[in-house]
C-alpha positions in Angstrom: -91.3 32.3 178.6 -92.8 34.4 181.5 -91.0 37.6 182.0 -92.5 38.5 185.1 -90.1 38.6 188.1 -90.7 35.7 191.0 -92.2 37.5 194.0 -89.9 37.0 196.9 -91.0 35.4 199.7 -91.4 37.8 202.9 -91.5 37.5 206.3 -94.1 37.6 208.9 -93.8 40.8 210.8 -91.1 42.3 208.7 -91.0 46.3 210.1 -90.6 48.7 207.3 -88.4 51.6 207.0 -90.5 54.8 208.0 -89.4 58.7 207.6 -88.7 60.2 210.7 -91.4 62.8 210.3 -94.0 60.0 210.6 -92.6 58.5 213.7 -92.8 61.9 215.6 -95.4 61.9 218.0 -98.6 64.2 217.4 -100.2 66.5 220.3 -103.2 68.5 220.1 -102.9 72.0 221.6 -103.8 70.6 225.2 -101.2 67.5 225.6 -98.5 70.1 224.2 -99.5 72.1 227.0 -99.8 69.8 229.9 -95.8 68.4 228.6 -94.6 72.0 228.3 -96.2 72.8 231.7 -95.1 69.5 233.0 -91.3 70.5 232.5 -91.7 74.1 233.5 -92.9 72.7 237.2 -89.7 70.3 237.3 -87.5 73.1 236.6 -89.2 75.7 238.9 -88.1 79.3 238.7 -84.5 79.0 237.3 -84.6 80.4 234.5 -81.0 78.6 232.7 -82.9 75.1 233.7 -86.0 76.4 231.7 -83.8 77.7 228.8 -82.4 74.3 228.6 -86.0 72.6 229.3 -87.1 74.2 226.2 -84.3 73.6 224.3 -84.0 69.9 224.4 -87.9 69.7 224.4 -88.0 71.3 220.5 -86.5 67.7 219.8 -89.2 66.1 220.4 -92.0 68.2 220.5 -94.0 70.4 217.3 -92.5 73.7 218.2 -93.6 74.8 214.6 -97.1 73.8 214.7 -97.8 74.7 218.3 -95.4 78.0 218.5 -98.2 80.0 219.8 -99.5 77.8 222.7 -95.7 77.8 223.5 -95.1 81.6 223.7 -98.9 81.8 225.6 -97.6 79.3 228.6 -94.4 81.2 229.0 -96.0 84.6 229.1 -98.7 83.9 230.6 -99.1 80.7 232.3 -101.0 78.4 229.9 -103.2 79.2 226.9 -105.1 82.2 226.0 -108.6 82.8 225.2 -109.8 85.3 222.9 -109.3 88.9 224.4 -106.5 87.6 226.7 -107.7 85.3 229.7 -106.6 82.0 231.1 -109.3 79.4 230.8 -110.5 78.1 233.8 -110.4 74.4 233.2 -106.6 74.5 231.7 -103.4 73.5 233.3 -101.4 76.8 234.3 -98.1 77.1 235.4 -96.2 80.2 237.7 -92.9 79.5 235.7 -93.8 82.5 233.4 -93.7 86.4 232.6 -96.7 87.3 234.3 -95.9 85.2 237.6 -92.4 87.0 237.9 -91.5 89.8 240.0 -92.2 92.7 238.6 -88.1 94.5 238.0 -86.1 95.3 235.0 -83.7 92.6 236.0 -86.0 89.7 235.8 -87.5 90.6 232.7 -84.2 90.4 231.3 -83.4 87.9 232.5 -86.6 86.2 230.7 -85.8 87.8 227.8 -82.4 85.7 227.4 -84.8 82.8 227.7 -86.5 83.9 224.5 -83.6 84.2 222.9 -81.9 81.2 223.2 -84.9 80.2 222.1 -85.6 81.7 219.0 -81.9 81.5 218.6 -81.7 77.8 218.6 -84.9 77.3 217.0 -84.9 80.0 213.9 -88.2 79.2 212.6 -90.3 80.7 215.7 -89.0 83.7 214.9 -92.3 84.9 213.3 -94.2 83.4 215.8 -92.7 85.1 218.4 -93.4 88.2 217.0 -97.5 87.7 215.7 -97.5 86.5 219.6 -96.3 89.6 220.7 -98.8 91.5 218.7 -101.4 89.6 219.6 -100.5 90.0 223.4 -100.8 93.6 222.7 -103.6 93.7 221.5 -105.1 91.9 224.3 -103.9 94.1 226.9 -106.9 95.1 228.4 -107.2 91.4 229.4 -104.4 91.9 231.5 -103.7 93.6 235.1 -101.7 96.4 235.2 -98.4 94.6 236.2 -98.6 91.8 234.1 -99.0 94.9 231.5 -95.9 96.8 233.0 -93.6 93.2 233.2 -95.0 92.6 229.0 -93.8 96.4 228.5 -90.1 96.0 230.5 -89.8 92.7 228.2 -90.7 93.9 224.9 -88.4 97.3 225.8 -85.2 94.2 226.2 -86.1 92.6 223.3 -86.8 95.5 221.0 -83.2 96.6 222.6 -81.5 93.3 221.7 -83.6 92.7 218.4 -85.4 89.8 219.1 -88.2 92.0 218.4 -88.6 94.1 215.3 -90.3 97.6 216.2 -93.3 96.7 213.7 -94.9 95.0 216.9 -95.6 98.3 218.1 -98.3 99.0 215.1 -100.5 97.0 217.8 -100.3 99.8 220.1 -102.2 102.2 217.7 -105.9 99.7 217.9 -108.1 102.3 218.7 -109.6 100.8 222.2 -106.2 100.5 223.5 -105.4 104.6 222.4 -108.9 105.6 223.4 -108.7 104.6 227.6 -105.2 105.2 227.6 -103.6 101.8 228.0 -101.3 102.3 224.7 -99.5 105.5 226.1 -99.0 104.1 229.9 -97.9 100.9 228.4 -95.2 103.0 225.6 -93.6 104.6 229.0 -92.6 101.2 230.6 -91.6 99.6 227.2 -89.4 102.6 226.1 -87.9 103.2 229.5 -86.7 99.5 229.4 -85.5 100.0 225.3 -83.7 103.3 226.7 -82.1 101.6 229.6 -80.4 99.1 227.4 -79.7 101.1 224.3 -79.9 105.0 224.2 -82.4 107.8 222.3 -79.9 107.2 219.2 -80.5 103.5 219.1 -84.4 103.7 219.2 -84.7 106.2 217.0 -83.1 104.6 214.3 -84.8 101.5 214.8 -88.2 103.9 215.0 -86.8 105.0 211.7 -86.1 101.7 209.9 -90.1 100.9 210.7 -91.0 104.3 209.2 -92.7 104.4 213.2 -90.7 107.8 213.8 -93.4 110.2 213.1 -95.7 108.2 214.7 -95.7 108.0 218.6 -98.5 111.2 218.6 -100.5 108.4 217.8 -100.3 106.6 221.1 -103.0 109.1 222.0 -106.8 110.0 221.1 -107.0 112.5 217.9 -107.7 115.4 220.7 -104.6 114.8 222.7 -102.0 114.5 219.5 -99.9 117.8 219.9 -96.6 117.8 220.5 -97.2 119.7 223.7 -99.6 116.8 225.4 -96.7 114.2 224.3 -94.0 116.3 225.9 -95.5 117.2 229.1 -97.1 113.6 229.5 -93.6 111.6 228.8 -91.5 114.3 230.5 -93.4 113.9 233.7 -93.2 109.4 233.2 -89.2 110.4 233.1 -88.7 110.1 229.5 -87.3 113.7 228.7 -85.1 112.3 225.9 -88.3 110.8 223.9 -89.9 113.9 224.4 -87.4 116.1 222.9 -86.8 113.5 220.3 -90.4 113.9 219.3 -90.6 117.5 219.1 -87.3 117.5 217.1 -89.1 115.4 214.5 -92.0 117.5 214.5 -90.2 120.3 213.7 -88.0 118.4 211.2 -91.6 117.3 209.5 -93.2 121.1 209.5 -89.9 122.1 208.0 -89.9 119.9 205.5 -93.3 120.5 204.5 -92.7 124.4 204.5 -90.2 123.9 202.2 -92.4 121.4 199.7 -95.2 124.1 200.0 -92.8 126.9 199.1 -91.5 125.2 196.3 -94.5 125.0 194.9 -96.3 128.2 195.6 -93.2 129.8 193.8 -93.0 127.4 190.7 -96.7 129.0 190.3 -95.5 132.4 190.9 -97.9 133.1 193.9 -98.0 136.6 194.8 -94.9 137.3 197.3 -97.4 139.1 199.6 -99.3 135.4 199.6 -96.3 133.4 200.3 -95.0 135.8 203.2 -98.5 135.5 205.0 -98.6 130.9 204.5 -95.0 131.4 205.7 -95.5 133.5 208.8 -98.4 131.3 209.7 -96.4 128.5 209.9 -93.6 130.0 211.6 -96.1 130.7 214.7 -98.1 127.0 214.2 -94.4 125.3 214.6 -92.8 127.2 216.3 -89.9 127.7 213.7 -87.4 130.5 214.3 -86.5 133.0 211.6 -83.3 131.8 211.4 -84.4 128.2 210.1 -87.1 130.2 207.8 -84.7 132.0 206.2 -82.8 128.9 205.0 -85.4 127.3 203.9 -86.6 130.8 202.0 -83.2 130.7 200.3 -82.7 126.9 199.7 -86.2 127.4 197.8 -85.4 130.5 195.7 -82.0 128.7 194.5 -83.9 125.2 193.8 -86.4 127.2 191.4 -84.0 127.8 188.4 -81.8 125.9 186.2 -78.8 127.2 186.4 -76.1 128.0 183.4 -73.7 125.8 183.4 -71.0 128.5 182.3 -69.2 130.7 185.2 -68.9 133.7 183.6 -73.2 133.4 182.6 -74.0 132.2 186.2 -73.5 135.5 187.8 -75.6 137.3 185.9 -78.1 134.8 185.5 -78.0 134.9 189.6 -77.9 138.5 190.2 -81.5 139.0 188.4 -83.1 135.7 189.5 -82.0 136.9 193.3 -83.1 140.9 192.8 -86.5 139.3 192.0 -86.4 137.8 195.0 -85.3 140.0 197.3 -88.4 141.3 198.4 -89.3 137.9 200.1 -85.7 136.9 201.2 -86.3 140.5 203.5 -89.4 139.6 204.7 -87.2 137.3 206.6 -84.0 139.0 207.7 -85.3 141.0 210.5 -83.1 139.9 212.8 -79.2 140.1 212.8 -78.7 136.5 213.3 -81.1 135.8 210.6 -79.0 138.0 208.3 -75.9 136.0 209.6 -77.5 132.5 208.5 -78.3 133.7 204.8 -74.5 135.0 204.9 -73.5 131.7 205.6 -75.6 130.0 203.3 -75.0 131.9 200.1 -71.0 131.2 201.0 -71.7 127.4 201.8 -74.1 127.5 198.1 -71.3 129.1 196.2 -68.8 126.5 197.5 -70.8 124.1 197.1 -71.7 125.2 192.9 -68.4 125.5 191.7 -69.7 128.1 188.9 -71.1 130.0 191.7 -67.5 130.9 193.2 -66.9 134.1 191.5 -70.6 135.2 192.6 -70.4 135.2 196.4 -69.4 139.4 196.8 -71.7 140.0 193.9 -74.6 138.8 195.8 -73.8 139.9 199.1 -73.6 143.3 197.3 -77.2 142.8 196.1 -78.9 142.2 199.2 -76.8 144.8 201.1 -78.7 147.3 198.0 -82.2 145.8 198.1 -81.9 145.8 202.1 -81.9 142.1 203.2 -78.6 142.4 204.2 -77.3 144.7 206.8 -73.6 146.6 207.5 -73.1 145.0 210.9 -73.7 140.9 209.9 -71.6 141.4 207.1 -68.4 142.2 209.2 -69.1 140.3 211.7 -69.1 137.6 209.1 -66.1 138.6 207.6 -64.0 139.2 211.0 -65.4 136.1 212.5 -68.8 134.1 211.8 -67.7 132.8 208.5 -67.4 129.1 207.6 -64.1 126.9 206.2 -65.9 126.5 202.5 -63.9 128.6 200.4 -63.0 130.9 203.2 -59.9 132.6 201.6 -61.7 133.2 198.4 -64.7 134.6 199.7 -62.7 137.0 202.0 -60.5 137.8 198.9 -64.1 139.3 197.3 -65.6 140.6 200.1 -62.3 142.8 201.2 -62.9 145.9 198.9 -66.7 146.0 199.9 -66.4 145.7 203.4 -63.8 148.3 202.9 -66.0 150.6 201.9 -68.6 149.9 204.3 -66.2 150.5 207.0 -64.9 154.0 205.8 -68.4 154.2 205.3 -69.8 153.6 208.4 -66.7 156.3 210.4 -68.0 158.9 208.5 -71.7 158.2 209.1 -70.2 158.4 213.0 -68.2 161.9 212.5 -71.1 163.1 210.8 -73.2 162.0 214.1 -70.5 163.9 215.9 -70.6 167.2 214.1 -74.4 167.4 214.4 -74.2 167.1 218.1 
């Protein structure tokens, strides 16, 4: 018996079932070109016609494989050669970025066509953005208002977050830093992110990139100071990036002073060593004495492990802090100096519950060993204190400043009776 199934009989010029994927048509870089330039010259310059051009065109055209000779044509016309020019022999269209007028408002206006775009078609999201850092990197290649309508566009879409600020790594290639193109291009691109955010916004994006303590690099090695990148952003009208830069400057040095103290002490370097590093930084930073002396006492209370047990605290306080004292003085000569370490010790003991009892007895200290003075501590107890723990604190301090009042008349009538 033969097992074997009969063959059916076919057809001639039966069609078989194929996938979809096999029926799409296949372009090479140029016929994608010449149909995406095609439709861009039907719709002309109206942008919602090109939006919706390029939307029903991802139907039936390899957006995925030909993402970057897509983003090319709309930026810049038609394809782009190695270091950013338009080859001669290549279809080109004016629908596109660098054909525009050169105004905020039509830059946005592109940058909704990007995002309905990406928006509709999800995958060219990482396209998009290795395009944008390639056209960075190839600004040279372009003339300076094609670079100033790239910078207006990147600032809307950095704005609106079709952008991640990572792109702006490109900015820091050494060519572009060296003959200036990185920094002049950084002014148009953040006074367009500004415009359509605020200094808040960027800055946390900045932030979320760790790019924040960065933007000194936008110049040559010579030129990064805080200084050059003030007075050259400042006088392109970006006052707010300026300031925001020096504030993070400052916040770094401060941050570093403290990490150096911190260690210099856990070494037990000589005080008169760590007075000098610390006064040298003070002048290279430009850091007040009222920020030093936070820092000073944020590092003396970080260098001990503290009892656990209130009524051991104190004590174990009182010594560690006499030992100090010598340093903490070093930078309390000024009265608003003297003020700040007032309100730190009383923020610190409210903020270490087993430190609440300690507050007067430290005050007392440094009043002894000369780091505090008569007149900050009753101005802080009239007036310059803090909420934390106010009533308790005052409760401590009333006896002493008590005393230092009484004191303090008779000092005077002595004065008197001598004239």
């Amino acid at each position: 018996m033969n097992n074997q199934k009969q063959q059916k009989p076919t057809l001639s010029g039966q069609r078989f079932k194929t996938r979809k994927r096999d029926e799409k048509e296949r372009f090479d870089p140029t016929q994608f070109q010449d149909c995406i330039i095609q439709g861009l010259t039907e719709t002309g310059t109206d942008l919602e016609a090109v939006a919706k051009f390029l939307d029903a065109s991802g139907a039936k055209l390899d957006y995925r494989r030909y993402a970057e000779t897509l983003f090319d044509i709309l930026v810049a016309g038609g394809m782009l050669a190695p270091g950013g020019t338009l080859a001669d022999d290549m279809m080109r269209t004016d629908v596109c970025v660098f054909a525009a007028q050169e105004d905020l408002e039509t830059m946005q206006a592109f940058a909704q066509v990007f995002n309905k775009l990406i928006r509709r078609y999800k995958y060219l999201e990482k396209g998009f953005e290795d395009e944008v850092k390639k056209l960075l990197l190839f600004l040279k290649g372009f003339s300076e208002s094609e670079r100033n309508k790239l910078a207006m566009l990147t600032g809307v879409l950095l704005a609106n977050g079709t952008l991640n600020a990572s792109i702006l790594n490109s900015l820091y290639n050494e060519n572009l830093v060296k003959e200036g193109v990185s920094a002049a291009f950084a002014v148009k691109l953040f006074k367009s992110w500004i415009n359509e955010k605020d200094i808040n916004a960027v800055a946390a994006s900045l932030r979320k990139v760790s790019m924040d303590n960065r933007l000194m690099e936008l110049f040559p090695a010579n030129k990064q100071s805080v200084e050059h990148f003030t007075k050259y952003f400042t006088e392109a009208g970006l006052k707010e990036l300026s300031e925001y830069v020096r504030n993070q400057q400052t916040i770094g040095a401060r941050k570093e002073l403290q990490k150096e103290l911190q260690e210099q002490m856990s070494r037990g370097d000589p005080f008169k060593d760590i007075i000098l590093y610390v006064k040298e930084e003070m002048k290279k930073n430009n850091i007040p004495e009222q920020i030093v002396i936070g820092i000073v006492w944020s590092s003396v209370m970080s260098t001990v492990e503290w009892n656990k047990k209130e009524e051991l605290v104190a004590e174990q306080a009182i010594k560690h802090l006499k030992q100090y004292s010598p340093l903490l003085a070093a930078f309390t000569t000024q009265g608003q100096s003297e003020l700040t370490l007032l309100l730190k010790i009383q923020e610190y003991c409210y903020d270490n519950i087993h430190f609440m009892k300690a507050f007067q007895k430290i005050v007392v200290l440094f009043y002894k060993a000369e780091v505090l003075s008569e007149e900050p501590i009753l101005k802080w107890y009239k007036d310059a204190h803090v909420a934390k723990g106010k009533s308790v604190f005052l409760e401590q301090m009333k006896k002493f400043v008590e005393w230092l009042k009484n004191a303090e008349e008779e000092s005077e009538s002595e004065a008197e009776e001598g004239d």
